[in-house]
N, C-alpha and C positions, 0 to 999 in steps of 0.2 A: 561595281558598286552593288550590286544585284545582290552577288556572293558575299558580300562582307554585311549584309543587310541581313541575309538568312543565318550564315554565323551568328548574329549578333544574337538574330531573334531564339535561334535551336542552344545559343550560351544562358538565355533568359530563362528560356525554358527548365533548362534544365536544374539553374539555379535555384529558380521556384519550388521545384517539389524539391531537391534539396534540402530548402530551408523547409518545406513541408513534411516533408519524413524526418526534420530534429525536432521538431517541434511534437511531432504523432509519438517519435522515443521517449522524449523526454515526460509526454504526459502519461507516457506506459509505465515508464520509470514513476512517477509520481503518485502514480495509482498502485502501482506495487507493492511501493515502502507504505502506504497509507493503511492496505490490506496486511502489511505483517503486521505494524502496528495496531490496529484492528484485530486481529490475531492474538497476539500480545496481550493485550487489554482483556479479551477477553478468558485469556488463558489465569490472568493475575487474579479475574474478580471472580470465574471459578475455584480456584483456589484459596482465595475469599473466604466462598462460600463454605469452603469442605472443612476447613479450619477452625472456623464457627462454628458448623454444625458437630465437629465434633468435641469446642471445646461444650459447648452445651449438654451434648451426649455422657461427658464426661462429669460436668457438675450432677447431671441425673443422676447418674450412678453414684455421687458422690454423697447425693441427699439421701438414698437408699441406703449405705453403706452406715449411715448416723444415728 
């Protein structure tokens, strides 16, 4: 009974961090995708910016140009 009690408890055990390390992936995974998307976002609203700036650059020149 002894044995099958320690079993049970070193089976628990180890179930535990188990479910604790998919849990620690899974929020690693999550934090991941969050940063590329983060990444992303910030890559679009650079791009944005530069687009802008140059269509502005562009009408400048186009008021000189007149």
């Amino acid at each position: 009974m002894n044995n099958w009690l320690m079993t049970l408890q070193t089976f628990n055990f180890f179930q535990f961090w188990k479910l604790h390390l998919a849990i620690a992936r899974k929020l690693a995974s999550l934090a991941h995708s969050h940063l590329s998307s983060s990444k992303k976002n910030a890559n679009n609203l650079r791009s944005t910016a530069y687009n802008t700036e140059t269509c502005l650059l562009s009408t400048e020149l186009a008021k000189t140009m007149v």
